[in-house]
TORROLO-602039 format. One record per residue (C-alpha): residue number from 1; x, y, z. Coordinates in steps of 0.02 Angstrom, whole numbers, padded with zeros to 5 digits. Example, Ala and Ser with C-alpha at 12.3 -4.5 7.8 and 13.67 -1.06 7.14 Angstrom:
# residues 2
1, 00615, -00225, 00390 .
2, 00684, -00053, 00357 .
//
This chain:
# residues 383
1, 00947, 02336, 00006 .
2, 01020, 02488, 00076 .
3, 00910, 02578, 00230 .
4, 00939, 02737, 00321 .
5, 00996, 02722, 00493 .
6, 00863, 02744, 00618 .
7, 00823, 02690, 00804 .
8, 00786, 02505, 00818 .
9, 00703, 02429, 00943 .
10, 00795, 02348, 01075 .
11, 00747, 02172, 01028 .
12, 00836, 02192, 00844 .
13, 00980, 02220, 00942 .
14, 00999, 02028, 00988 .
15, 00913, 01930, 00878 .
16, 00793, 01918, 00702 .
17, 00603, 01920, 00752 .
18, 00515, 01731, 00743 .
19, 00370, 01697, 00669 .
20, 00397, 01828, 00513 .
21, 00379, 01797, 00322 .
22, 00518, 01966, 00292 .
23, 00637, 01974, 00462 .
24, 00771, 02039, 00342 .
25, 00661, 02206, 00274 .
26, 00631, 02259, 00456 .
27, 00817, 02246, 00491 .
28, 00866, 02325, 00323 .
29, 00757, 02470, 00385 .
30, 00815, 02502, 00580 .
31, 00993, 02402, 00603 .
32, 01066, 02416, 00434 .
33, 01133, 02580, 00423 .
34, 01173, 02581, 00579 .
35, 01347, 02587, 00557 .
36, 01464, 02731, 00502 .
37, 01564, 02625, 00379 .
38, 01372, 02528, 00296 .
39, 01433, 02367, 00177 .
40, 01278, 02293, 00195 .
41, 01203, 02368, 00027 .
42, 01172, 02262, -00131 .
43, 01103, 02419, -00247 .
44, 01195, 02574, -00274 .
45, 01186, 02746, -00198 .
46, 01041, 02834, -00232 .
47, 01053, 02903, -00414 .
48, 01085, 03097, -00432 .
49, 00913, 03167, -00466 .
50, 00997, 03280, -00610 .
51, 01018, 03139, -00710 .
52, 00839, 03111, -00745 .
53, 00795, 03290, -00784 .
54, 00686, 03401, -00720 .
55, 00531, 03351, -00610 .
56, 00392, 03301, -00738 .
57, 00218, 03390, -00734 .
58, 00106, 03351, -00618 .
59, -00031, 03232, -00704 .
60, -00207, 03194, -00636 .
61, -00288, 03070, -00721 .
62, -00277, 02880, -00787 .
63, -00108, 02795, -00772 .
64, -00148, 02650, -00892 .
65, -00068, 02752, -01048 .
66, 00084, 02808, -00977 .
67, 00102, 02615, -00906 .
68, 00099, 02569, -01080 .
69, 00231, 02662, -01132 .
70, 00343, 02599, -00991 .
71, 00316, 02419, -01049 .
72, 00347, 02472, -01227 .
73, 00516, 02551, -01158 .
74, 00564, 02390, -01092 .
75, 00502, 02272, -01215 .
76, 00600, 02375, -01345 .
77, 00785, 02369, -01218 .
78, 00747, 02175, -01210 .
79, 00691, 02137, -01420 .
80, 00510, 02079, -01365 .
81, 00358, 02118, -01396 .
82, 00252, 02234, -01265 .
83, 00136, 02082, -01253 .
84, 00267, 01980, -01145 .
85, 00309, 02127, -01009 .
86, 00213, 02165, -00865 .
87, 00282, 02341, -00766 .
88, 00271, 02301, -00582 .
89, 00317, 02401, -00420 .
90, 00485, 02361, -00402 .
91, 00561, 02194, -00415 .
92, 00471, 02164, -00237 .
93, 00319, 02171, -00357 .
94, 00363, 02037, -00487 .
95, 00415, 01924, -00352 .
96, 00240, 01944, -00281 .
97, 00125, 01935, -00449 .
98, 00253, 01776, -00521 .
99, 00195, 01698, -00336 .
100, 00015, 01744, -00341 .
101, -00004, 01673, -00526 .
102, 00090, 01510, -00521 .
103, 00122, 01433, -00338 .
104, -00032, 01415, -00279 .
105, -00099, 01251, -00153 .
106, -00072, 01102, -00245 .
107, 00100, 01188, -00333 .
108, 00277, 01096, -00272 .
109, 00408, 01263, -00288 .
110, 00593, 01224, -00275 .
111, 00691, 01385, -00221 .
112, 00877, 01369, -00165 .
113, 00985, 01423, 00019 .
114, 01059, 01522, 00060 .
115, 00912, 01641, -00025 .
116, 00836, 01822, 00013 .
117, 00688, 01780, 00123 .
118, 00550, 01783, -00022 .
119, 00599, 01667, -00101 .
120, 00545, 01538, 00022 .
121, 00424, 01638, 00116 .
122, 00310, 01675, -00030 .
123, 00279, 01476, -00093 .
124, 00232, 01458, 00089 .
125, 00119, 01576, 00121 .
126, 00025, 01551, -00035 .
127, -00005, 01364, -00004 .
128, 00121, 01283, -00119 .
129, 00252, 01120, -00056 .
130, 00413, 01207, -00031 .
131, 00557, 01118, -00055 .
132, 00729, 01196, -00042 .
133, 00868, 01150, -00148 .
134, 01064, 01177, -00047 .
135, 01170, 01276, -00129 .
136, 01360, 01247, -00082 .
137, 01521, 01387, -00065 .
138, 01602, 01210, -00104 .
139, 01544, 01219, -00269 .
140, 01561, 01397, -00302 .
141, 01355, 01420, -00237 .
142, 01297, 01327, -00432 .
143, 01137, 01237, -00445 .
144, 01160, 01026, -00505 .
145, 01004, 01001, -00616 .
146, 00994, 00847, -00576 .
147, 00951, 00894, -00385 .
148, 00818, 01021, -00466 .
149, 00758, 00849, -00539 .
150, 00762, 00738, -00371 .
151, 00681, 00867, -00263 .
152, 00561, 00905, -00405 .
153, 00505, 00738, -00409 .
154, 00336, 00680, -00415 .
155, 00177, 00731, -00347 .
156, 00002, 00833, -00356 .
157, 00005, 00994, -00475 .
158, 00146, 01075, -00554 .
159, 00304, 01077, -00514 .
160, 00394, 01266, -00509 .
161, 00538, 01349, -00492 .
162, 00602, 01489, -00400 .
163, 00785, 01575, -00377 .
164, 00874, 01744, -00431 .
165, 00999, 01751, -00554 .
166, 01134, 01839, -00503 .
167, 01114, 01757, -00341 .
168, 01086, 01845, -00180 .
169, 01162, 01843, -00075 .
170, 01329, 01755, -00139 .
171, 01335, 01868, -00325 .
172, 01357, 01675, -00420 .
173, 01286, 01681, -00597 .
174, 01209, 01530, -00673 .
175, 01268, 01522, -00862 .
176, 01131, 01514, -00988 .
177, 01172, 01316, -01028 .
178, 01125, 01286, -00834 .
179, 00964, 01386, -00815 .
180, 00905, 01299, -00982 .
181, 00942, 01132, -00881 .
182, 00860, 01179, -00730 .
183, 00699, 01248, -00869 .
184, 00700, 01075, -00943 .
185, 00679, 00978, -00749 .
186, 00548, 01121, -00733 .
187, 00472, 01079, -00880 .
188, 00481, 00881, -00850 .
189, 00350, 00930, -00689 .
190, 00250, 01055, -00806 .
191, 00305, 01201, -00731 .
192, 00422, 01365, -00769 .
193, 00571, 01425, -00687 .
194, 00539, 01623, -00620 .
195, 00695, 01668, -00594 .
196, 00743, 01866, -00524 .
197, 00876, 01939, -00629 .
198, 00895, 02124, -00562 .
199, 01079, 02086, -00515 .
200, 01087, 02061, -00699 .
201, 01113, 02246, -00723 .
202, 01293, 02233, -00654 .
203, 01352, 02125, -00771 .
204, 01381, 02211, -00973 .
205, 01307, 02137, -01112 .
206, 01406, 01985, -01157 .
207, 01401, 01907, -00982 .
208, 01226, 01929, -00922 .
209, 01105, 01774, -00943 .
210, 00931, 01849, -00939 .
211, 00816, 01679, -00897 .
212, 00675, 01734, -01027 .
213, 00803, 01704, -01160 .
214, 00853, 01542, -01092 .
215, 00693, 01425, -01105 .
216, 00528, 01438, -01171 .
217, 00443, 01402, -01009 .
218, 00555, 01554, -00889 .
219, 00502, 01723, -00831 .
220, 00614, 01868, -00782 .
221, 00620, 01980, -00660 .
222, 00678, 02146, -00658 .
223, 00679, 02322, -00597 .
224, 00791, 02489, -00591 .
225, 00834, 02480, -00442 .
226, 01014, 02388, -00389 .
227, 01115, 02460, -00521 .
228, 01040, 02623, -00555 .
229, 01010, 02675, -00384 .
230, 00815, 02717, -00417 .
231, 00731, 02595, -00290 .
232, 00622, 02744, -00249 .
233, 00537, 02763, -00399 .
234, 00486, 02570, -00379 .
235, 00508, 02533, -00558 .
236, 00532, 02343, -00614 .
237, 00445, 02242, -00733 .
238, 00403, 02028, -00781 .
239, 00445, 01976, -00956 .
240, 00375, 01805, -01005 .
241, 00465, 01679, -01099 .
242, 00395, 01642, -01248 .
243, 00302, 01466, -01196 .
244, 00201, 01575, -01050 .
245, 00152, 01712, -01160 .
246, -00011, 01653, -01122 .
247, -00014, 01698, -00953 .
248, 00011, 01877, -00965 .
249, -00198, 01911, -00929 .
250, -00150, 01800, -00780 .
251, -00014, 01899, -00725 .
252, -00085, 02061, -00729 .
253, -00223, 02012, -00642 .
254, -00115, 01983, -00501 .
255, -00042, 02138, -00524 .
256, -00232, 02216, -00504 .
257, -00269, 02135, -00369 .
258, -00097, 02180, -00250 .
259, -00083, 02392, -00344 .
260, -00189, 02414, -00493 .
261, -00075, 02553, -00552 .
262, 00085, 02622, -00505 .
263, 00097, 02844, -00491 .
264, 00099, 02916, -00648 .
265, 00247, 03024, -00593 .
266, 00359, 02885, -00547 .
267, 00318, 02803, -00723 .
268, 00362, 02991, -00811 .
269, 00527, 02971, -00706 .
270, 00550, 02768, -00752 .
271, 00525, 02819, -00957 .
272, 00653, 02950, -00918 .
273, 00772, 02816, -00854 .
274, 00758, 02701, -00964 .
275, 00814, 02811, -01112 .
276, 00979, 02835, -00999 .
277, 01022, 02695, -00920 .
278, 01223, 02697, -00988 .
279, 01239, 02882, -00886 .
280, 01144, 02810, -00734 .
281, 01247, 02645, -00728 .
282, 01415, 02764, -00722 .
283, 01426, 02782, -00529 .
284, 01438, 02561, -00550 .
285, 01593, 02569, -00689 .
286, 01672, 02710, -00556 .
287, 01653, 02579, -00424 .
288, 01731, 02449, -00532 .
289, 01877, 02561, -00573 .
290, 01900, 02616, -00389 .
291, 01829, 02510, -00245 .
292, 01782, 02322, -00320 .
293, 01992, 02280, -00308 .
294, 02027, 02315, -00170 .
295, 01858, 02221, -00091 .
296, 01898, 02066, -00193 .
297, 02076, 02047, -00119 .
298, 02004, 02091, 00032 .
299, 01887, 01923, -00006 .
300, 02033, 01806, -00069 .
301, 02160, 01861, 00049 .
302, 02091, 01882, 00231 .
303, 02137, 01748, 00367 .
304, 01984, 01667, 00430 .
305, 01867, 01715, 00264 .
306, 01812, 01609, 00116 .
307, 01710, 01687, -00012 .
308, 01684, 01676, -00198 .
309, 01718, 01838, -00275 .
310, 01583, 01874, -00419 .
311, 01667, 01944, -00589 .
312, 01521, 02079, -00576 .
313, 01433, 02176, -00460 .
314, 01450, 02225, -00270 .
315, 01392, 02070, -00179 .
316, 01476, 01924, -00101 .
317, 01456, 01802, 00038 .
318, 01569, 01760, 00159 .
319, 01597, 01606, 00272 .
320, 01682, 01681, 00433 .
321, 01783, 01535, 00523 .
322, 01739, 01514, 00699 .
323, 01587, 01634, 00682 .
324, 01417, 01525, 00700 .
325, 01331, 01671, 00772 .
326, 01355, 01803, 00627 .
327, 01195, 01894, 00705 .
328, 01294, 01943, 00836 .
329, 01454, 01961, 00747 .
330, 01361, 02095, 00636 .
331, 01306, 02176, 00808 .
332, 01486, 02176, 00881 .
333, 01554, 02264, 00709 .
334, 01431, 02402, 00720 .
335, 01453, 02445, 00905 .
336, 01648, 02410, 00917 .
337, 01718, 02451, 00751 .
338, 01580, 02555, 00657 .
339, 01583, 02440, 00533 .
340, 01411, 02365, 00437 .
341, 01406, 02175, 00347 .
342, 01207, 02091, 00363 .
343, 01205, 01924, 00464 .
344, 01206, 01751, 00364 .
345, 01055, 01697, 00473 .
346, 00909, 01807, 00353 .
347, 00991, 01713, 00234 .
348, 00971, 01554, 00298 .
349, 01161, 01531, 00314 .
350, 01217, 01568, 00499 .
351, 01408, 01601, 00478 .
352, 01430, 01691, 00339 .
353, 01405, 01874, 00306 .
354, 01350, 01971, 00157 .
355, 01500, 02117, 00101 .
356, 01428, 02231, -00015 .
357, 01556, 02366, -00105 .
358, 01461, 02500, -00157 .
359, 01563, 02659, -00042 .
360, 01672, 02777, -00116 .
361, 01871, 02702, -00129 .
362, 01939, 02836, 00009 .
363, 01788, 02743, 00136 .
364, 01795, 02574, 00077 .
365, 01976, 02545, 00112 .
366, 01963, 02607, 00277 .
367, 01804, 02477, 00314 .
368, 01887, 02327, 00250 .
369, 02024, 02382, 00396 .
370, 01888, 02403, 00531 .
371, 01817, 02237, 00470 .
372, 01961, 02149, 00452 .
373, 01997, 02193, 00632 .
374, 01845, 02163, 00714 .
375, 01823, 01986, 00643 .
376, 02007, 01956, 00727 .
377, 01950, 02032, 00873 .
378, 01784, 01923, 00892 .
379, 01881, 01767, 00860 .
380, 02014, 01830, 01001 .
381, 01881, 01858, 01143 .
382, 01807, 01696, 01095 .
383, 01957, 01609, 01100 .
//
């Protein structure tokens, strides 16, 4: 998430608000551009408008037809039929109708940490026996199926699963052989695995491991906006594995219920961009060619940080040695070195921070400096 900087209140200035289901969304939208060098975003730049055309006409009337034609857009870019996509608003959206239709009270839903705040808060709110599954930078932040299995275990209802693949906040990919494993221990409690895939988009072709494809019983999630840099036309969609088919009706429902229908002119805009999705993922392969190197030996060769660096995208997560308190480390790089990372603790994971790599080269290099130098310079006042 990447938010415009505005002027937060004075309590966001020294810790996350208790008590809250999002924390993280009302940070991303007062502290986290805060600073004049921001690596705290995990999409891309907004997406020049020219790209898409010119504005469509305005349309009064029923947005059910044009909706269909989304969903037959992304059936067709994923080789399914229209019957096993549901368009939602945004990826935010999915999560939301996946929650509402399968982890309700009497549901057990594993869902992993470090995670983006959803993933646990949603299970909870809706009723369902959350139990979170510890993912490890000691193990390159992969999922053992076998702990899917143990925390699955037994108990009332259905058991569920519930992760995003490429994982925020660390960028790990599960392969395709693991996400069918963790299906199967899904499938041993009569559940699915709903797993978020809009990092996905980073990856080409060849590498990405969509979870629909992996298992009958998995859904996918995914949307246009990390990649492409349209999060503002709220454009993502569900597609259904081919053992939950069935519960499309169930799914839209859901989708009724929260929105009923999304503005006509943002689908016009979404049909636009899925028919040019190579030109709108260019800005990504520039960022590849001139900014990801130099951030991932930033990663691998900084005293003091341990990260995984992803093969793809513009994510990673960093442990910072001798910084338990990244909330505040993230507030001493904005004020003293005007420099932007988002605090380990709305992750779940107090002492590591989230990098993200999505500025221009000439901008980037000079905000690995400024945060290469105010991590030293935290660690020498605390020393």
């Amino acid at each position: 998430m990447h938010a415009s900087p505005t002027s937060a209140p004075a309590a966001w200035a020294e810790a996350p608000a208790s008590g809250l289901g999002f924390p993280y969304m009302i940070w991303a939208r007062t502290r986290s551009g805060a600073a004049r060098f921001p690596l705290t975003q995990s999409g891309m730049p907004p997406a020049d408008p020219a790209l898409l055309g010119p504005a469509p006409a305005l349309e009064i009337g029923h947005a059910a037809p044009v909706l269909a034609e989304v969903e037959a857009a992304i059936a067709r870019r994923f080789g399914v039929p229209a019957s096993r996509v549901v368009a939602t608003i945004g990826a935010s959206g999915g999560l939301q109708a996946c929650a509402w239709t399968w982890f309700g009270p009497g549901s057990r839903v594993v869902a992993d940490a470090p995670s983006y705040e959803p993933f646990h808060a949603l299970p909870k709110r809706l009723g369902a026996d959350l139990r979170v599954l510890e993912r490890r930078l000691d193990d390159d932040w992969q999922i053992d199926p076998t702990d899917v299995r143990r925390l699955l275990g037994s108990g009332p209802g259905r058991g569920h699963v519930f992760l995003a693949n490429v994982h925020n906040p660390t960028g790990a990919q599960l392969g395709k052989e693991r996400i069918a494993a963790i299906a199967r221990e899904a499938e041993r409690a009569s559940g699915i695995l709903v797993s978020c895939d809009i990092y996905a988009e980073y990856e080409p072709d060849a590498a990405r491991v969509d979870a629909f494809r992996c298992a009958p019983n998995t859904v996918s999630i995914g949307s246009l906006t990390k990649a492409y840099g349209l999060g503002s036309l709220r454009i993502g969609w569900v597609v259904l594995g081919e053992g939950v088919a069935a519960d499309v009706h169930a799914l839209r429902d859901a989708t009724y219920l929260a929105w009923v229908d999304a503005p006509i002119a943002s689908l016009r805009l979404g049909l636009r961009a899925l028919e040019r999705l190579p030109q709108l993922l260019e800005p990504y392969r520039e960022i590849v060619r001139t900014t990801r190197p130099a951030w991932a030996r930033w990663l691998a060769n900084t005293d003091g940080v341990r990260a995984l660096v992803p093969e793809h995208g513009i994510i990673a997560f960093a442990r910072i040695e001798g910084a338990d308190d990244t909330f505040a480390l993230a507030e001493f790089l904005v004020r003293e070195h005007e420099v932007g990372v988002v605090p380990g603790e709305f992750f779940g994971a107090p002492g590591h921070v989230r990098v993200g790599c999505g500025l221009p080269a000439p901008q980037m290099e000079e905000a690995l400096a400024r945060l290469g130098a105010g991590i030293a310079a935290w660690r020498a006042r605390r020393a």
